[in-house]
C-alpha positions as CSV (number, residue, x, y, z in Angstrom):
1,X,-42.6,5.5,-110.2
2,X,-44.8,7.7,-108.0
3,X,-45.1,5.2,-105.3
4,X,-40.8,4.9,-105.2
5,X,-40.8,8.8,-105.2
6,X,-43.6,8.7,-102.1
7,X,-41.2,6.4,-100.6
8,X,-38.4,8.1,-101.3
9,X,-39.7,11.0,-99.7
10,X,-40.6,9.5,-96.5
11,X,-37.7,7.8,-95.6
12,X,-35.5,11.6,-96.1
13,X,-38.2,12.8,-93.9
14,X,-37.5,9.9,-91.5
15,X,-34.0,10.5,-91.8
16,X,-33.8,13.9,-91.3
17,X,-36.4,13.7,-87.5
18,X,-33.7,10.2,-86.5
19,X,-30.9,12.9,-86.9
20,X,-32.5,15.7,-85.4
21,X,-33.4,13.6,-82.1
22,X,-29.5,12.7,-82.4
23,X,-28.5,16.3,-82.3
24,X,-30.9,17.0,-79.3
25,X,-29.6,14.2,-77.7
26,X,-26.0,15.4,-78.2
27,X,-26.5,19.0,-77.8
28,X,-27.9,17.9,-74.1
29,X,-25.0,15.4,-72.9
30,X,-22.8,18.4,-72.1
31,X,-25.5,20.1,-69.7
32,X,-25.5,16.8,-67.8
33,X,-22.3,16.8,-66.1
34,X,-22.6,20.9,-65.2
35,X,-26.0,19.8,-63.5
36,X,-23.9,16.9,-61.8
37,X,-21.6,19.1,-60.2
38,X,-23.6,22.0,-59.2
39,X,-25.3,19.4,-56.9
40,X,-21.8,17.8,-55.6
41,X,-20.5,21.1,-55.2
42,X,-23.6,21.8,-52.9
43,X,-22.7,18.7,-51.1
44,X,-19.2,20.0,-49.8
45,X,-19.6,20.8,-46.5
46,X,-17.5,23.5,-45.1
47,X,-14.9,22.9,-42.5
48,X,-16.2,23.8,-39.3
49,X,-14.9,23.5,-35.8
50,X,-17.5,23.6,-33.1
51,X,-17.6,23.9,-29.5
52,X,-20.6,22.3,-28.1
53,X,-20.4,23.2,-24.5
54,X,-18.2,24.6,-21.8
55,X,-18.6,23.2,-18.1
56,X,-17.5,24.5,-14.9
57,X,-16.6,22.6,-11.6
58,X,-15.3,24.4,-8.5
59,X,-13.2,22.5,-6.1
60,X,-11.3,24.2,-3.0
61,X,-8.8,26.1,-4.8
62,X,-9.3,25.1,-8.4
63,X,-11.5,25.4,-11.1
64,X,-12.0,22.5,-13.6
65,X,-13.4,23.1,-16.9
66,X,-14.6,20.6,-19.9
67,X,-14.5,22.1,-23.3
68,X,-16.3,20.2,-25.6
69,X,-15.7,20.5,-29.4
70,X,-16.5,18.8,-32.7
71,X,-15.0,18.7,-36.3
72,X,-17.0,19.3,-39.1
73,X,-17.4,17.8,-42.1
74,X,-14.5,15.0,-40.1
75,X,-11.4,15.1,-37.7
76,X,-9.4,13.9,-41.3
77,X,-9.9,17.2,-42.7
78,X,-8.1,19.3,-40.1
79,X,-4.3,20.0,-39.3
80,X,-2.2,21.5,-36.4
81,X,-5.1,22.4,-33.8
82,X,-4.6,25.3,-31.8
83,X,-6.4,26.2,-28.2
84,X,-6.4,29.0,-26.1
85,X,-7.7,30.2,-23.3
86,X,-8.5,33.5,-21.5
87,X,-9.7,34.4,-18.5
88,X,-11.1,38.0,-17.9
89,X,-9.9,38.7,-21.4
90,X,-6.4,37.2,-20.5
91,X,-4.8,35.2,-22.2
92,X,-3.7,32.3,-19.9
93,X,-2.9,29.6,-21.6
94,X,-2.0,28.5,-25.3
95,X,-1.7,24.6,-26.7
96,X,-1.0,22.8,-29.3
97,X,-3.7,20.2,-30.3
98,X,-2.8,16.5,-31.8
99,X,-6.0,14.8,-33.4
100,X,-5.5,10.5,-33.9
101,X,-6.3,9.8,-37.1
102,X,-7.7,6.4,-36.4
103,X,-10.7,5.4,-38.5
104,X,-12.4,4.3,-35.1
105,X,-12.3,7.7,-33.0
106,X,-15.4,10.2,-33.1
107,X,-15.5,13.5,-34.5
108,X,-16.0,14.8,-31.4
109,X,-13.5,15.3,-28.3
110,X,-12.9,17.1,-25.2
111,X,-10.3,19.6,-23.6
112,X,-9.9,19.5,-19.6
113,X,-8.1,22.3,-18.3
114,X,-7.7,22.8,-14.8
115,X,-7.5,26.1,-13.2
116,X,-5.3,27.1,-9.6
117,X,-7.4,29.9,-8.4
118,X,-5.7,30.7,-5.3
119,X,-6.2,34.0,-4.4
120,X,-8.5,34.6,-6.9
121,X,-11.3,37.3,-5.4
122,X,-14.5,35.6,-5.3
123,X,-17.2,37.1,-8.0
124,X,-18.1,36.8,-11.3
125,X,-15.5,35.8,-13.7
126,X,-15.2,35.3,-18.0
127,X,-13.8,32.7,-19.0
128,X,-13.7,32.1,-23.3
129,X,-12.2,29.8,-25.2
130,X,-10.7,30.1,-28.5
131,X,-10.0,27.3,-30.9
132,X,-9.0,27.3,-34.7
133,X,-6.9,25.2,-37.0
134,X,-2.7,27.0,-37.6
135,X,-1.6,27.1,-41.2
136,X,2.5,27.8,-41.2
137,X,1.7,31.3,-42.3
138,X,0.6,31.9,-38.9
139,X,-3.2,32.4,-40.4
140,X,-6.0,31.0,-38.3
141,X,-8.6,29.1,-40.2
142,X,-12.2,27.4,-39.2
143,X,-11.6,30.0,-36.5
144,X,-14.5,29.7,-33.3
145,X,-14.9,30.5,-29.6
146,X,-17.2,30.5,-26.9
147,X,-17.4,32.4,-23.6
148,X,-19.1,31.1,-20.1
149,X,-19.3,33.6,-16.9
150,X,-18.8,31.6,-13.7
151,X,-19.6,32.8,-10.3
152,X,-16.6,31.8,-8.3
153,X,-16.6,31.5,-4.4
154,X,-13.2,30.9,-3.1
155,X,-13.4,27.8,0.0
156,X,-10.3,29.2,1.6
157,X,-9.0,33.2,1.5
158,X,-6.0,33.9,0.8
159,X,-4.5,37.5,2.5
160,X,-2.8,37.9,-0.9
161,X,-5.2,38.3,-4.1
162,X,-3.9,37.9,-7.7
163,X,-5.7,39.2,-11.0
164,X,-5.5,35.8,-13.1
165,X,-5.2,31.9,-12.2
166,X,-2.8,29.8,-13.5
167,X,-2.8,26.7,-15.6
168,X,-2.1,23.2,-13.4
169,X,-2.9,21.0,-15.8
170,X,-4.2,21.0,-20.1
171,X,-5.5,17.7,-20.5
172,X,-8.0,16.3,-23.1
173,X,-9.7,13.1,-24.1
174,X,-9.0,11.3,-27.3
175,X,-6.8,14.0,-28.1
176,X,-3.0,14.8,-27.4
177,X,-2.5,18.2,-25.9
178,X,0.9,19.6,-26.5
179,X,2.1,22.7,-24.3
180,X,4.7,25.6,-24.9
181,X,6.8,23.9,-22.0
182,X,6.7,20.8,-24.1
183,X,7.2,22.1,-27.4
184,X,10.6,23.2,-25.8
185,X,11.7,20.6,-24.4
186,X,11.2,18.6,-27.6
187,X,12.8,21.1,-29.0
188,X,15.7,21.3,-27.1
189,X,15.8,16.8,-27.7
190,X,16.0,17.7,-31.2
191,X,19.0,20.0,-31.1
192,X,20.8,17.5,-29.2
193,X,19.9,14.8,-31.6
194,X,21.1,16.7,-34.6
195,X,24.3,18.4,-32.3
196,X,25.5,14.1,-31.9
197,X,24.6,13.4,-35.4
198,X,27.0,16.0,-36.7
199,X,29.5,15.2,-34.5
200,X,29.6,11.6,-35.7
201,X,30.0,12.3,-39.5
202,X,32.7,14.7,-38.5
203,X,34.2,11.2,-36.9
204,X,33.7,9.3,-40.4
């Protein structure tokens, strides 16, 4: 009988440490996924747009620049692209920015402006670029710029001198660059599309 009882009371002790371990065990699986996603939160990256570099070429009576810029955390995470630029603190020029979704393009691309600088006074001139991603609110997000002074020397003077250049050309590489001309004229292609459209229904 004593050695049953003994027995007896080592197997409720054994039972009772087997379903404390279990409780432990338990009582820790919730903490597990927090943990988890504390570290995958940390792993976000915020979305960033970067410009790397702003370069400067002066021909006779232009003035080429090559903006550089890169998408952060990838090109996938951005929407409707916005550039503009200013010169002197002027805005000259505002475009509309199309980014190729294809799985083989880089993260990393390249505006081409092209400046006509007749009868621009020779001297030291600001030039800064703005780019940021357009939500339909109107609210600019992943906002950034960067500003380059460039020591112009005109080739040829001109007897008539103007304050600010204008735009020739808003070109870029791997990217489609859509300007306000354009925007209207697609515009204007649209109305006309949906003008005929109406008219044929009122046909039917």
């Amino acid at each position: 009988m004593e050695l049953s009882a003994i027995s007896l009371g080592k197997e409720k002790k054994r039972a009772k440490s087997l379903k404390a371990s279990k409780q432990l065990t338990l009582d820790n699986l919730p903490n597990a996924p927090k943990k988890a996603s504390v570290e995958a939160t940390g792993l976000v990256q915020k979305k960033q747009i970067i410009i790397t570099g702003i370069d400067t070429v002066t021909k006779e009576d232009e003035l080429l620049l090559k903006v550089g810029f890169r998408l952060k955390p990838s090109k996938t995470s951005f929407s409707k692209i916005r550039a503009d630029l200013f010169f002197n603190e002027q805005k000259l020029n505002s475009v509309s920015i199309t980014i190729p979704q294809s799985p083989l393009a880089a993260d990393d691309f390249e505006l081409t402006p092209v400046l006509d600088m007749k009868g621009i006074n020779a001297g030291s001139h600001t030039i800064r670029v703005e780019i940021y991603e357009l939500w339909s609110s109107g609210e600019k997000l992943s906002c950034t710029s960067k500003e380059v002074t460039v020591k112009y020397v005109p080739q040829t003077r001109e007897s008539k001198l103007i304050r600010i250049p204008t735009v020739k050309r808003f070109e870029g590489v791997d990217i489609t660059v859509i300007s306000e001309s354009d925007k209207n004229i697609y515009h204007e292609i649209e109305e006309t599309i949906k003008k005929e459209l109406v008219s044929k229904r009122d046909e039917w």
